[in-house]
N, CA, C and O atoms as a GROMACS GRO file, in nm:
protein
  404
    1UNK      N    1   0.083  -0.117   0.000
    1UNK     CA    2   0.000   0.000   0.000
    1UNK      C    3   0.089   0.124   0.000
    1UNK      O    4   0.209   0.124  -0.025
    2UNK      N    5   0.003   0.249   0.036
    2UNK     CA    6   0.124   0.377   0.018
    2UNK      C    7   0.176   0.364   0.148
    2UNK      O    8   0.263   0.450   0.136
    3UNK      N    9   0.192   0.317   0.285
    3UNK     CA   10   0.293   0.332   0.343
    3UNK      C   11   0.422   0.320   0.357
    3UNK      O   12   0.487   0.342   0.459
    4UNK      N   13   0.484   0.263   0.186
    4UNK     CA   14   0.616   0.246   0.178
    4UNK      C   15   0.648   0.365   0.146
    4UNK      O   16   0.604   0.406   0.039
    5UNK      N   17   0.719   0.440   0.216
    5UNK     CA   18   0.726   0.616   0.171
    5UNK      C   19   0.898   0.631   0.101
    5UNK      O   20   0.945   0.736   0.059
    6UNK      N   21   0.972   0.494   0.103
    6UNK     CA   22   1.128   0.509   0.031
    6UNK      C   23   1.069   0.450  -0.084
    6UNK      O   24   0.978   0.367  -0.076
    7UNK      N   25   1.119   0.490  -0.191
    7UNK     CA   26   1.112   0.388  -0.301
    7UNK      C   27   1.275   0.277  -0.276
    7UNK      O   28   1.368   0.297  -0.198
    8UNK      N   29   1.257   0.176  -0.365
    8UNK     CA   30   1.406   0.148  -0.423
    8UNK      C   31   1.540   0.258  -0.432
    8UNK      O   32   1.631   0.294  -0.357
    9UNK      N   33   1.508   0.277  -0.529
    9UNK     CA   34   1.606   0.421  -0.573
    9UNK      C   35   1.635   0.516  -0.437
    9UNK      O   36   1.734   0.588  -0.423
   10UNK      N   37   1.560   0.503  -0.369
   10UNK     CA   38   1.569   0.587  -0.214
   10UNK      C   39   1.689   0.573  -0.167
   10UNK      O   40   1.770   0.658  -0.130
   11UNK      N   41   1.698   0.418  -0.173
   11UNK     CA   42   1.752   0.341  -0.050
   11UNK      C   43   1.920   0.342  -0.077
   11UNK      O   44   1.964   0.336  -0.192
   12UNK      N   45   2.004   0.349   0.033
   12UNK     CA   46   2.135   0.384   0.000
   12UNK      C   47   2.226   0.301   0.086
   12UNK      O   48   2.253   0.337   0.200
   13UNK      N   49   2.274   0.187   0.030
   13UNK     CA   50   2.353   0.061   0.081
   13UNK      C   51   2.485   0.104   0.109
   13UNK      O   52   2.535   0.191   0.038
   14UNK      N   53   2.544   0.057   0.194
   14UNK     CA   54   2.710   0.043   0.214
   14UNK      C   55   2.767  -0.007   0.105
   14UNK      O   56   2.729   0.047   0.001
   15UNK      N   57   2.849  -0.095   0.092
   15UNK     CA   58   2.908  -0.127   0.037
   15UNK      C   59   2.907  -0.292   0.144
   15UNK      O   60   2.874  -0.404   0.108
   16UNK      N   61   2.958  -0.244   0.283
   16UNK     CA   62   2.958  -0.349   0.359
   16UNK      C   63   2.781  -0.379   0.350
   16UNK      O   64   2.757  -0.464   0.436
   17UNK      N   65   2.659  -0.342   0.282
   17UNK     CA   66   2.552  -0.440   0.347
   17UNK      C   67   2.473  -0.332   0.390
   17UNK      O   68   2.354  -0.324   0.360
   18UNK      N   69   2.525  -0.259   0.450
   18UNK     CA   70   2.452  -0.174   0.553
   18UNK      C   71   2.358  -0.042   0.537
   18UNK      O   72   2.410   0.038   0.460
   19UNK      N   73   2.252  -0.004   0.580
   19UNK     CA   74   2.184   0.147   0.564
   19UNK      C   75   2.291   0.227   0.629
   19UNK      O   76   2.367   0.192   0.718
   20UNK      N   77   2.280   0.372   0.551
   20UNK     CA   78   2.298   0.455   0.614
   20UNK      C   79   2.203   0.511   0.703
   20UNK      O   80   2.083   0.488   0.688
   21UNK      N   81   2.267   0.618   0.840
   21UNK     CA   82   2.176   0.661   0.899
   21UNK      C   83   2.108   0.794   0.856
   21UNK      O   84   2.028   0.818   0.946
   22UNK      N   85   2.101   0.876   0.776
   22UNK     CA   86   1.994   0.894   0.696
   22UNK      C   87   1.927   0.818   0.640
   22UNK      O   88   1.816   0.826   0.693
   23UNK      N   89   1.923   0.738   0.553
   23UNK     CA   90   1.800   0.634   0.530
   23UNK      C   91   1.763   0.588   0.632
   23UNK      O   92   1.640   0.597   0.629
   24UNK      N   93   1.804   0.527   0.757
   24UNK     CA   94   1.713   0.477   0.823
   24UNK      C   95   1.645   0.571   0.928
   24UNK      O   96   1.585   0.525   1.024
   25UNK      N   97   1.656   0.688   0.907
   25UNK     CA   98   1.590   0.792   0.981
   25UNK      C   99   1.458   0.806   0.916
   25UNK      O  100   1.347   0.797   0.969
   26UNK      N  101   1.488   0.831   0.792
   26UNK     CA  102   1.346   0.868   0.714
   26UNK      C  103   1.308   0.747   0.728
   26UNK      O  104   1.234   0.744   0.826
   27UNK      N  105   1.321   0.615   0.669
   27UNK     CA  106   1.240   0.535   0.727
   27UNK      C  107   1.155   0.480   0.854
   27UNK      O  108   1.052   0.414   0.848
   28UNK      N  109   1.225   0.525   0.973
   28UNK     CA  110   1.178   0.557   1.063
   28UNK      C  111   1.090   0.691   1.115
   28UNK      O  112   1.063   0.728   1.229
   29UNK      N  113   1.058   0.741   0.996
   29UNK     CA  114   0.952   0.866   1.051
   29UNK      C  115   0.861   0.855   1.093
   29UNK      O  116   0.823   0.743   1.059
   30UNK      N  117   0.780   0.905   1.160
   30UNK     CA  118   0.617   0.864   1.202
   30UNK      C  119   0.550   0.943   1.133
   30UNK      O  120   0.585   1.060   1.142
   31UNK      N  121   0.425   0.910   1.035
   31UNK     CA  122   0.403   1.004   0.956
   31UNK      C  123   0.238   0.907   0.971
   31UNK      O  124   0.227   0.785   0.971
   32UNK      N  125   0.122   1.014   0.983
   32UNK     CA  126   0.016   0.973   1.028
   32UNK      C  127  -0.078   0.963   0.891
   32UNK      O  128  -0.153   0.866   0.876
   33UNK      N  129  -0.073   1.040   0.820
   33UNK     CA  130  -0.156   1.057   0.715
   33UNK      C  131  -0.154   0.893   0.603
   33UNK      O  132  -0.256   0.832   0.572
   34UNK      N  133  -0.018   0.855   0.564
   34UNK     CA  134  -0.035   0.740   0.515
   34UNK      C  135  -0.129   0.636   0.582
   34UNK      O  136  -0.194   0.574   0.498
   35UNK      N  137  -0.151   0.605   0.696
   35UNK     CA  138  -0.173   0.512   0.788
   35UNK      C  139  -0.334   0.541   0.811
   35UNK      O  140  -0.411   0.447   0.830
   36UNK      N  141  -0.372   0.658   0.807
   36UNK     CA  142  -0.504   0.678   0.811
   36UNK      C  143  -0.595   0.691   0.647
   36UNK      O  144  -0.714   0.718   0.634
   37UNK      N  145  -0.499   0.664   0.539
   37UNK     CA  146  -0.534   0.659   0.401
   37UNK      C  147  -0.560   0.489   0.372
   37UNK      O  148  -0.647   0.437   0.301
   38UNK      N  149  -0.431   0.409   0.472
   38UNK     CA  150  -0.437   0.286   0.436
   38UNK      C  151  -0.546   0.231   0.461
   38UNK      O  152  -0.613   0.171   0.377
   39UNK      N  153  -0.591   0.254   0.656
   39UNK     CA  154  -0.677   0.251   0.675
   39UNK      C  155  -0.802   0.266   0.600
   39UNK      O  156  -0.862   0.167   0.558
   40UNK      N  157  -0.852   0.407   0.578
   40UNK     CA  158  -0.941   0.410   0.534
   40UNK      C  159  -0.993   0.295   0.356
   40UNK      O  160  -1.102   0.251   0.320
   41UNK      N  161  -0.863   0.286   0.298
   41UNK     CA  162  -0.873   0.220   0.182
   41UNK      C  163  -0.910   0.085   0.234
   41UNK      O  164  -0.980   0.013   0.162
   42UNK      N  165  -0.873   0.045   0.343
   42UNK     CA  166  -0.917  -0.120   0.402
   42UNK      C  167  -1.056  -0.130   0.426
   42UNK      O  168  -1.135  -0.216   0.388
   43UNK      N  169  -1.074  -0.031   0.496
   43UNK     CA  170  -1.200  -0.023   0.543
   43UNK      C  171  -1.306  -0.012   0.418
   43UNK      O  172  -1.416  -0.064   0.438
   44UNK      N  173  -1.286   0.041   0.309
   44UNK     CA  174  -1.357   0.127   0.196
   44UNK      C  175  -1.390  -0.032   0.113
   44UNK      O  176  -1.498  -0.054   0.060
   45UNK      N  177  -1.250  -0.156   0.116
   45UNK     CA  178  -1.274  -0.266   0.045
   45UNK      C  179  -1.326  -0.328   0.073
   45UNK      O  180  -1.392  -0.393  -0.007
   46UNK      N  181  -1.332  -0.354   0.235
   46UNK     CA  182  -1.410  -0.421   0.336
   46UNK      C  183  -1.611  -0.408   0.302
   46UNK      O  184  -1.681  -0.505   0.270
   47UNK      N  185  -1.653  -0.292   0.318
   47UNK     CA  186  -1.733  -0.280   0.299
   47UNK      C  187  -1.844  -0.295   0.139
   47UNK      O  188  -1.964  -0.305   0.112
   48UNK      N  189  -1.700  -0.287   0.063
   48UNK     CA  190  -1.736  -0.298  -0.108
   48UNK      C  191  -1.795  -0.455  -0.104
   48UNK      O  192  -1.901  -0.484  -0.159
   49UNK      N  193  -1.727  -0.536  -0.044
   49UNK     CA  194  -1.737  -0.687  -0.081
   49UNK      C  195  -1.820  -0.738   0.046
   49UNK      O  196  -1.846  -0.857   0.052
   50UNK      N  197  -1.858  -0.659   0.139
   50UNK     CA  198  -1.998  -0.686   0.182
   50UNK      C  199  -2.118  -0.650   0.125
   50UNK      O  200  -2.217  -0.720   0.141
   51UNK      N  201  -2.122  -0.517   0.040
   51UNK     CA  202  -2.168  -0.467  -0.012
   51UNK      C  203  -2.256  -0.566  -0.132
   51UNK      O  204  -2.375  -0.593  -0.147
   52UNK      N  205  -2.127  -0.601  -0.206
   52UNK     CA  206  -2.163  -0.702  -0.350
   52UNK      C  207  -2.194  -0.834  -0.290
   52UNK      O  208  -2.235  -0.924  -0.364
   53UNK      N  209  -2.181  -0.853  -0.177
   53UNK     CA  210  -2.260  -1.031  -0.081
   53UNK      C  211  -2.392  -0.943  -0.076
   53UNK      O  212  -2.467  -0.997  -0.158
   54UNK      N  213  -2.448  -0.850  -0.029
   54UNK     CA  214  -2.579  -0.828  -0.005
   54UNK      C  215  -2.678  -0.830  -0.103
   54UNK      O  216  -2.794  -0.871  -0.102
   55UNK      N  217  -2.570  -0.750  -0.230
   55UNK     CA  218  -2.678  -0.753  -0.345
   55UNK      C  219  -2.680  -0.847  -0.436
   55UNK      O  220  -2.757  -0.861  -0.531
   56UNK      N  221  -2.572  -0.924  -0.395
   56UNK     CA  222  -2.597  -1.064  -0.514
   56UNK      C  223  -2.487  -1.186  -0.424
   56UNK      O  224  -2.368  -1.218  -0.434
   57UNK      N  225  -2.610  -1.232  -0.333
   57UNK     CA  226  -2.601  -1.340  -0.264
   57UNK      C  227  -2.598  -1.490  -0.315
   57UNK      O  228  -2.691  -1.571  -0.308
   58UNK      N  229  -2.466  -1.510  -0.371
   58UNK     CA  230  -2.419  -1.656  -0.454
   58UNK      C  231  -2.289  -1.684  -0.398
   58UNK      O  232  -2.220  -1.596  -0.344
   59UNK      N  233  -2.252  -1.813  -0.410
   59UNK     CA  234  -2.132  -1.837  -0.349
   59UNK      C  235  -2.030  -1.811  -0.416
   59UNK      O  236  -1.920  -1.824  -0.364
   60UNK      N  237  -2.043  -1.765  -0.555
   60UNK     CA  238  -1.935  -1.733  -0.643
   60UNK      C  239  -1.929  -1.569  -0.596
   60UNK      O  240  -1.846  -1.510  -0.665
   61UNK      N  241  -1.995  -1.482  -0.499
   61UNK     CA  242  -1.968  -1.368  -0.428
   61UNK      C  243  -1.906  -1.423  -0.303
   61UNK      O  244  -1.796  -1.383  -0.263
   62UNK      N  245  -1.956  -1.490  -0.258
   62UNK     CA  246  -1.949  -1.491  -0.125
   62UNK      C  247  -1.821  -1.524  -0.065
   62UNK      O  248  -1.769  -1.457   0.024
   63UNK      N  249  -1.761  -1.649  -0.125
   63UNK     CA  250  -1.631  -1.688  -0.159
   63UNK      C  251  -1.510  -1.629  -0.156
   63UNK      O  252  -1.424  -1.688  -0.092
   64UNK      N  253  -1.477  -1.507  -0.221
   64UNK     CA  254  -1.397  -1.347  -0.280
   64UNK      C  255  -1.470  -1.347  -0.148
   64UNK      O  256  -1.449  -1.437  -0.067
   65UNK      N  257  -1.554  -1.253  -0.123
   65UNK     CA  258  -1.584  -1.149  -0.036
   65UNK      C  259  -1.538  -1.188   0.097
   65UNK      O  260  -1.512  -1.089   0.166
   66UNK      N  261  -1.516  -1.313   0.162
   66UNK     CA  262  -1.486  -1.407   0.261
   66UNK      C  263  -1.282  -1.388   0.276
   66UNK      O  264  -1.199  -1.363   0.364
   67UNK      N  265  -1.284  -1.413   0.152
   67UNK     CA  266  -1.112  -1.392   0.162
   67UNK      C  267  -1.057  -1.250   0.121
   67UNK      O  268  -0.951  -1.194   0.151
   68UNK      N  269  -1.183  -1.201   0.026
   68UNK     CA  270  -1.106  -1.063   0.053
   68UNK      C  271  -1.129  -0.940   0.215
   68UNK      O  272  -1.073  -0.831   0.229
   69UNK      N  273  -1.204  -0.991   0.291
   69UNK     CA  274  -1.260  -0.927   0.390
   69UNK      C  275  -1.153  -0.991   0.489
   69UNK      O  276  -1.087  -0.908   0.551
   70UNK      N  277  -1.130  -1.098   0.510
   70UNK     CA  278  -1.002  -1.157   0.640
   70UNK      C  279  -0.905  -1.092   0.527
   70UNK      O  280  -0.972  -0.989   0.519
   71UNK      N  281  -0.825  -1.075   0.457
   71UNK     CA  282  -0.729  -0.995   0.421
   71UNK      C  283  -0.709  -0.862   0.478
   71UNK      O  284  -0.605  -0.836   0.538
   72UNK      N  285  -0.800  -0.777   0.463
   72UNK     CA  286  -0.789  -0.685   0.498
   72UNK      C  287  -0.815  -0.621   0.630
   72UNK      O  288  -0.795  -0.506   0.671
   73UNK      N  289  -0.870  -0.741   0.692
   73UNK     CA  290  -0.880  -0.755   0.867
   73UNK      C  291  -0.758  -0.796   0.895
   73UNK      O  292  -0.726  -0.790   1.013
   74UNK      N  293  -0.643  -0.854   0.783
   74UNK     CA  294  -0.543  -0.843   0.868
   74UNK      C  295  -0.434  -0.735   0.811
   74UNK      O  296  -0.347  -0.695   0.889
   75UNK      N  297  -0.437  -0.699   0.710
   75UNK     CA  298  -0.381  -0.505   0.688
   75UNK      C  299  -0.442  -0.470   0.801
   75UNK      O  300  -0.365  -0.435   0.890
   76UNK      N  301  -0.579  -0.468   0.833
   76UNK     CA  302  -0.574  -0.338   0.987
   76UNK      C  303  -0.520  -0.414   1.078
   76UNK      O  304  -0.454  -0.330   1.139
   77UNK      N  305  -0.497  -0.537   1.141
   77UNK     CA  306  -0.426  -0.571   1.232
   77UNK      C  307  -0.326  -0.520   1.265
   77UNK      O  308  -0.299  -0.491   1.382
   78UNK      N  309  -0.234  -0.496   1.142
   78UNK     CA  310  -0.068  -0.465   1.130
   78UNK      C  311  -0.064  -0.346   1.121
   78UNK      O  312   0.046  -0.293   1.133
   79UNK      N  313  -0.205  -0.245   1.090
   79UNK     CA  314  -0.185  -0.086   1.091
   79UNK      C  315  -0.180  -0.072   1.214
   79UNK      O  316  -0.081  -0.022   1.268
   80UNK      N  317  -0.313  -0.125   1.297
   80UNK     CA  318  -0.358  -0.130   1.469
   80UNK      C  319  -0.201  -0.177   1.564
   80UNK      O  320  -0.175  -0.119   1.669
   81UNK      N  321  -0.135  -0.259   1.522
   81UNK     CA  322  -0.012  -0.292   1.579
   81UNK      C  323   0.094  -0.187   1.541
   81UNK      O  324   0.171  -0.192   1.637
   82UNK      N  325   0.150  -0.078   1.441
   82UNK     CA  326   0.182   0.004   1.427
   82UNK      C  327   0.140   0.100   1.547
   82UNK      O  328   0.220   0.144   1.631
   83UNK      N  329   0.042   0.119   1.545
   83UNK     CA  330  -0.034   0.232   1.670
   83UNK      C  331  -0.002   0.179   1.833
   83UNK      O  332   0.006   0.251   1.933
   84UNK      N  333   0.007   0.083   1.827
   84UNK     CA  334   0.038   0.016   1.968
   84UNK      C  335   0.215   0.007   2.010
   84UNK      O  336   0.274  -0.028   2.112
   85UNK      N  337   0.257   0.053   1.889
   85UNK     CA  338   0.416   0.051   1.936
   85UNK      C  339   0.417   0.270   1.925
   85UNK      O  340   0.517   0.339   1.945
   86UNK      N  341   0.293   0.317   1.894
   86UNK     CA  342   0.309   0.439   1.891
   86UNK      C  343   0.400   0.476   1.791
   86UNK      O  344   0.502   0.536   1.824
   87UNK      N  345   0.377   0.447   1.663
   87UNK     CA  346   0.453   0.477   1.602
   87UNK      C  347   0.406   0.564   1.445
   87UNK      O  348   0.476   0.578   1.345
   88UNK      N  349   0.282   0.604   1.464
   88UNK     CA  350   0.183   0.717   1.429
   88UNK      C  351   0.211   0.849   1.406
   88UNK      O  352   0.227   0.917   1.305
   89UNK      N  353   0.214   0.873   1.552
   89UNK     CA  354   0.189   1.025   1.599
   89UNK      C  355   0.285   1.021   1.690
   89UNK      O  356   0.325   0.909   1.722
   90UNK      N  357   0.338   1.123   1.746
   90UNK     CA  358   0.409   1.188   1.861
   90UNK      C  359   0.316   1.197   1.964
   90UNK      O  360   0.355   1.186   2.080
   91UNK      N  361   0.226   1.212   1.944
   91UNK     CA  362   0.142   1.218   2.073
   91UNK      C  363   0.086   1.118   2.115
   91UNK      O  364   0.008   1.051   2.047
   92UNK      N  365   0.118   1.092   2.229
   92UNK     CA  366   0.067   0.890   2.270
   92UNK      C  367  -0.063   0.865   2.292
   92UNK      O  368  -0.091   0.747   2.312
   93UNK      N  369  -0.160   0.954   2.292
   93UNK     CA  370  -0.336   1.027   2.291
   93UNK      C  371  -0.365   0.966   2.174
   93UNK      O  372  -0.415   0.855   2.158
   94UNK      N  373  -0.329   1.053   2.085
   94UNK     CA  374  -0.413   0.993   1.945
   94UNK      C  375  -0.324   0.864   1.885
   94UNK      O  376  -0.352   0.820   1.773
   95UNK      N  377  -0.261   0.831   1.931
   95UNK     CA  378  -0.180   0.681   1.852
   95UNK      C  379  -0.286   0.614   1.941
   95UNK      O  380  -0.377   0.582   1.864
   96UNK      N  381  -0.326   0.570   2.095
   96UNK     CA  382  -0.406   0.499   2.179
   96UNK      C  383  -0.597   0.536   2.074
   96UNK      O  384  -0.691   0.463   2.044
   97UNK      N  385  -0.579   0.623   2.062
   97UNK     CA  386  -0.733   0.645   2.038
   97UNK      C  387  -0.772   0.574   1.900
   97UNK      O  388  -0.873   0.504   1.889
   98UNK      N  389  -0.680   0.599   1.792
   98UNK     CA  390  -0.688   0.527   1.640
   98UNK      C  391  -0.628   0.390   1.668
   98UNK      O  392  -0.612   0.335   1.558
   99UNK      N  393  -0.598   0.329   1.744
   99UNK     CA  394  -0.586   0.177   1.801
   99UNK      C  395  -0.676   0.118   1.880
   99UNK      O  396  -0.663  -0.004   1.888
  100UNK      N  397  -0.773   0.170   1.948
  100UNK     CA  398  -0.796   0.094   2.064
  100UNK      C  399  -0.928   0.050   1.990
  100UNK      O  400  -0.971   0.088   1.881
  101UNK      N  401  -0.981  -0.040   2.078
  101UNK     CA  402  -1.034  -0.127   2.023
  101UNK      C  403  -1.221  -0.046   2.040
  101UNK      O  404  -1.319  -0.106   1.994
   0.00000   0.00000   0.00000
C-alpha cells in the first residue's frame, strides 16, 4: 500500500551491506496521514465486498468477499499494531485512540 514512503532508488547501501543513517531515519519517521489513508482504503474494500454479498447473494460472491474481507482484517491488524508501538503520531493520545479497540 502507500505506506512504503522510500522507493528502491531511495535506498542507499554500504558497500559493507549496511543502511545509512539517513536512510534509516526517514524510514523511521512517524508520519500519520499514510496510515489513516491505508486505513481508510481497508475499510472502503471491506465494505465494497460486503456490499456485492448483499446484493448478489451466490457463493461465487461470497467466496472473494470471505477472503477478501479476512485480508484486509489483517492489513488493519498490522496498521492497529503500528499504533500500539506508537509509532503514528508523537502524541501517545491519538496513537491509543486510532488503536484501541
Amino acid at each position: 500500500m502507500i505506506t512504503d514512503r522510500a522507493l528502491v532508488s531511495d535506498i542507499h547501501v554500504s558497500p559493507g551491506g549496511r543502511l545509512d543513517t539517513a536512510t534509516l531515519r526517514a524510514l523511521g519517521r512517524r508520519s500519520l496521514f499514510p496510515w489513516l489513508a491505508d486505513s481508510a482504503l481497508d475499510w472502503l474494500v471491506i465494505g465494497t465486498a460486503l456490499t456485492v454479498v448483499c446484493l448478489w447473494p451466490h457463493i461465487y460472491t461470497v467466496v472473494p468477499a470471505v477472503l477478501i474481507t479476512g485480508n484486509r482484517q489483517h492489513a488493519l491488524t498490522v496498521l492497529g499494531d503500528d499504533g500500539t508501538h506508537y509509532t503514528l503520531s508523537h502524541r501517545a493520545r491519538l496513537n491509543d485512540f486510532l488503536t484501541s479497540d
